[in-house]
C-alpha positions in Angstrom: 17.2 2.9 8.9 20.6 4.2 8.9 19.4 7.3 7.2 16.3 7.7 9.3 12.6 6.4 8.3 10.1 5.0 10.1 9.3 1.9 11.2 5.6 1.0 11.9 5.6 -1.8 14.4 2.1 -3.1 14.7 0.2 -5.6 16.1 -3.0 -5.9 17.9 -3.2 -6.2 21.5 -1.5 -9.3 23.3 -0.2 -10.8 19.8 3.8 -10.2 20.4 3.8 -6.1 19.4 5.9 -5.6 23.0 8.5 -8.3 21.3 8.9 -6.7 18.0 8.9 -3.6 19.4 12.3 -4.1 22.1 13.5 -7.0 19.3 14.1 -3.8 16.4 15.1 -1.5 19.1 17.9 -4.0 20.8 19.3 -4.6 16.7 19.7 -0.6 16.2 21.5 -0.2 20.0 23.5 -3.4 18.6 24.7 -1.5 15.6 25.5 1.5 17.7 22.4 3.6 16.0 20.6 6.3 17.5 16.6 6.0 17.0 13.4 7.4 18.3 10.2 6.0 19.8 7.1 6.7 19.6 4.3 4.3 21.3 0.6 5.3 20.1 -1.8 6.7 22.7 1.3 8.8 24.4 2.8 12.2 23.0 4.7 12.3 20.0 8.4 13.4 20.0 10.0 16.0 17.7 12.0 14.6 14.8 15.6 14.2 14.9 17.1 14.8 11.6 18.2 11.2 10.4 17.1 9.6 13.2 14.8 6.9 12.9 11.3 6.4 14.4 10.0 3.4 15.5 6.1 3.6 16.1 4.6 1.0 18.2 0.9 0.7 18.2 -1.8 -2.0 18.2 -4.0 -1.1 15.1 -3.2 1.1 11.9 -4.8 4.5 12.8 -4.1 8.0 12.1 -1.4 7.5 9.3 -2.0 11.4 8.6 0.4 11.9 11.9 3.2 10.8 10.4 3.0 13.0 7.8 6.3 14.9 8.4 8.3 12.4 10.5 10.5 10.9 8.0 12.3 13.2 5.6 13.3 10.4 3.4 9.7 9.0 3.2 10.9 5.6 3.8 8.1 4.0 5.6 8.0 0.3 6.6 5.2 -1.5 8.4 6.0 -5.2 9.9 2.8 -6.9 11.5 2.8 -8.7 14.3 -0.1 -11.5 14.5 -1.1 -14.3 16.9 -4.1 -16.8 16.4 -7.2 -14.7 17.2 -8.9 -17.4 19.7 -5.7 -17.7 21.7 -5.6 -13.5 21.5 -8.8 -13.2 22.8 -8.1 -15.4 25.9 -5.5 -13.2 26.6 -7.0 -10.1 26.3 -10.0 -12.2 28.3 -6.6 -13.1 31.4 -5.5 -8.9 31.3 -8.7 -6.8 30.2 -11.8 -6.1 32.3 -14.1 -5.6 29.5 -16.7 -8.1 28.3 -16.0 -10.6 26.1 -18.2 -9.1 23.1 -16.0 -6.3 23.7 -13.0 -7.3 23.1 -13.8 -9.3 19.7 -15.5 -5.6 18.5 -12.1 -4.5 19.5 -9.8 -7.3 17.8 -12.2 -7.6 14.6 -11.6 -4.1 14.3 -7.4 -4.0 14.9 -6.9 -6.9 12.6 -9.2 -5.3 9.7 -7.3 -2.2 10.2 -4.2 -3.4 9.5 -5.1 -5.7 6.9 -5.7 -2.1 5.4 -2.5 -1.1 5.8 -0.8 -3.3 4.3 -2.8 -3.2 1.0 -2.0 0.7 1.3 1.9 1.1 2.1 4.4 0.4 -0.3 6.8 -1.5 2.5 4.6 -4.4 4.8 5.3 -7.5 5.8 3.8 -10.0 8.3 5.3 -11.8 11.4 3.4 -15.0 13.3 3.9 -15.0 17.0 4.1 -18.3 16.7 7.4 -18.0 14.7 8.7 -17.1 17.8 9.4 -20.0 19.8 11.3 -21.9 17.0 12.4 -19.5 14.5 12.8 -16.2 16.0 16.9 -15.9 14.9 14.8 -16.2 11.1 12.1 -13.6 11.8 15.2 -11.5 13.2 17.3 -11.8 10.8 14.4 -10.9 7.9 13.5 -7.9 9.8 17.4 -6.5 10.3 17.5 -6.9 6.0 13.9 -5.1 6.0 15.2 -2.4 7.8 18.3 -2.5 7.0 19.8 -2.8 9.8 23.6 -4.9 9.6 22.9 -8.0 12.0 25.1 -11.3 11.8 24.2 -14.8 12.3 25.3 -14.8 15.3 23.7 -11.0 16.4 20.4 -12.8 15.4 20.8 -15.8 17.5 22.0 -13.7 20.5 19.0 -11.3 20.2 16.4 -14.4 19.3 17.8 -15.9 23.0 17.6 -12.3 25.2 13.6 -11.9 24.0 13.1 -15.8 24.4 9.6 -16.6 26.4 11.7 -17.2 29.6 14.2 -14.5 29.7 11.1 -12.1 29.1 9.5 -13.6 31.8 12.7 -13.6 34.2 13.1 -9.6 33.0 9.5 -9.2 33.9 9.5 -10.7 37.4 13.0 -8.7 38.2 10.9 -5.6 37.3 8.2 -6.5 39.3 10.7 -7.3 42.5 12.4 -4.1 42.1 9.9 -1.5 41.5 7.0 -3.2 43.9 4.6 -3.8 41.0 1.3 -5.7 42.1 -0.1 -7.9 38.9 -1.9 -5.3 37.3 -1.8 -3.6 33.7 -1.3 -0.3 34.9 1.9 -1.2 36.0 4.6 -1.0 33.4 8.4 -0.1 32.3 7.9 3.2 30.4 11.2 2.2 28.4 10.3 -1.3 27.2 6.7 -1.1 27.8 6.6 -4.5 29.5 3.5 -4.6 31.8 3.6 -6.7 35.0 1.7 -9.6 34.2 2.8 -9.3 30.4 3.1 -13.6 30.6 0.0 -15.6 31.7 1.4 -18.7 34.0 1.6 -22.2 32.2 -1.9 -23.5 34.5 -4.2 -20.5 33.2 -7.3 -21.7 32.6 -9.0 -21.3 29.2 -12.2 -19.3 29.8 -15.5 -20.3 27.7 -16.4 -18.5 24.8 -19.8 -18.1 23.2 -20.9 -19.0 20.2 -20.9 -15.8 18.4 -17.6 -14.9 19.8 -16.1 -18.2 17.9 -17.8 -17.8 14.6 -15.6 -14.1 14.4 -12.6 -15.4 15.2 -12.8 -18.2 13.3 -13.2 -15.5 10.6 -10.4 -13.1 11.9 -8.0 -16.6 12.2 -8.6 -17.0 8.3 -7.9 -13.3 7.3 -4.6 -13.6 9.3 -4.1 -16.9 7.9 -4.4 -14.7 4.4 -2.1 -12.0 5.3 0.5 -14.3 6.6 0.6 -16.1 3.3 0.8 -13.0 1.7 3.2 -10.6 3.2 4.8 -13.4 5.7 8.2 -11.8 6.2 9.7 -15.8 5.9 8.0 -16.5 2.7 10.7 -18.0 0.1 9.4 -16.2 -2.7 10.6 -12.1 -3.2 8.5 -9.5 -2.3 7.1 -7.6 -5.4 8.3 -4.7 -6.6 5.8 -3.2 -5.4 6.1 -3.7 -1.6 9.9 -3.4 -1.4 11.3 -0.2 -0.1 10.7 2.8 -1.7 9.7 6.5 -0.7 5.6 6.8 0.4 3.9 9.8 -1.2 2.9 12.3 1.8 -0.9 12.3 -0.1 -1.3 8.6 0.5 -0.4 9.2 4.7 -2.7 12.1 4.4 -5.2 9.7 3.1 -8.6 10.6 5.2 -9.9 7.7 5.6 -7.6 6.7 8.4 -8.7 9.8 10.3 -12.0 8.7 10.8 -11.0 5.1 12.5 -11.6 4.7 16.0 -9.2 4.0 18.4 -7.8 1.0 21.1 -8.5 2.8 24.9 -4.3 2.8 25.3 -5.0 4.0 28.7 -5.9 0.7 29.5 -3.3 -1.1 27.7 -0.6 1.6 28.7 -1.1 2.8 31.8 -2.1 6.5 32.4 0.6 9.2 31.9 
């Protein structure tokens, strides 16, 4: 990224995409390097020659507008993923949609960017669940994918700031501060942490039917795929093939992103 480039952070909705997204921003302010943002659903910005971009969004859509944002091509996609049955309860804690809903709406994120990554040159995949004990890993994978210099110790220190609990405590000062109720809408235009980002430890686990199980035992084993895959901690080498190298602009003017529907970002990022 020290040349500029983009870097596609995506994830679907409640799976860790808020945590990638301020983890790769915290690394380039580390290494003193100016960057771009650009969070799906809200206006683009104007390129900055050799400035990166960091795109957050929660499915792969509309690959066409990014035709133009990197000069050098260089394009890299890291995937965030969570298990699908405990994403749904999430969405189930913060949305106010029903249930079937929301599966239509995570069947059709997690297909999306199981898409992109059999499309772009550069993907790789990160677990949520990584988090917890092997974040200063995950970190340090994603500073080399990015290239972005990071020591041992830069890792660690970034692994501890975005730990569950300091997020929470960051969350809760925000909330203090700026007179937040616990609702969505509600949110750090910076960070893009929402009040209520971290359900308590006692939330209930709501019942699901039937249907709703069957998919996401299907979405759990396409993840499970992916992550074996592209898993950005996977001992072996990437191929040659998914290692960074320039993206034709014909393949992010490929139509048949254009025609994907989108997530309803106004009620996952507040109105602007």
């Amino acid at each position: 990224m020290r040349s500029g480039g983009v870097a596609l952070l995506w994830g679907p909705p409640r799976s860790g995409t808020t945590w990638l997204f301020n983890v790769v921003r915290h690394m380039l302010e580390h290494g003193d390097m100016g960057y771009q943002t650009w969070v799906f659903g809200h206006r683009a910005p104007r390129p900055i020659k050799g400035l990166p971009l960091l795109v957050k969004s929660h499915q792969a859509h509309s690959l066409d507008e990014l035709v133009g944002l990197s000069e050098t091509g260089n394009v890299n996609l890291a995937t965030i993923f969570r298990d699908p049955h405990v994403t749904f309860q999430s969405l189930l804690r913060t949305q106010s949609v029903h249930g079937d809903e929301l599966v239509s709406w995570l069947s059709r994120d997690i297909e999306s960017l199981r898409e992109a990554l059999d499309v772009l040159p550069v993907g790789v995949v990160i677990r949520e669940e990584w988090i917890e004990e092997r974040a200063p890993e995950v970190i340090a994978a994603l500073g080399a994918l990015l290239d972005i210099p990071l020591s041992d110790t830069a890792a660690q220190a970034t692994a501890d700031r975005y730990s569950r609990e300091n997020v929470r405590r960051s969350i809760s000062d925000l909330a203090r501060s700026r007179g937040w109720a616990h609702s969505f809408d509600h949110y750090d235009r910076e960070s893009h942490w929402h009040a209520n980002h971290i359900a308590p430890p006692d939330h209930p686990v709501e019942d699901i039917t039937d249907d709703q199980r069957a998919e996401l035992d299907r979405l759990s084993l396409i993840v499970d795929e992916l992550t074996e895959n592209h898993g950005i901690l996977n001992t072996e080498p990437l191929p040659v093939t998914k290692r960074n190298r320039p993206v034709a602009h014909d393949l992010l003017r490929s139509q048949r992103w254009a025609s994907r529907p989108r997530w309803r970002s106004t009620l996952l990022l507040g109105r602007k």
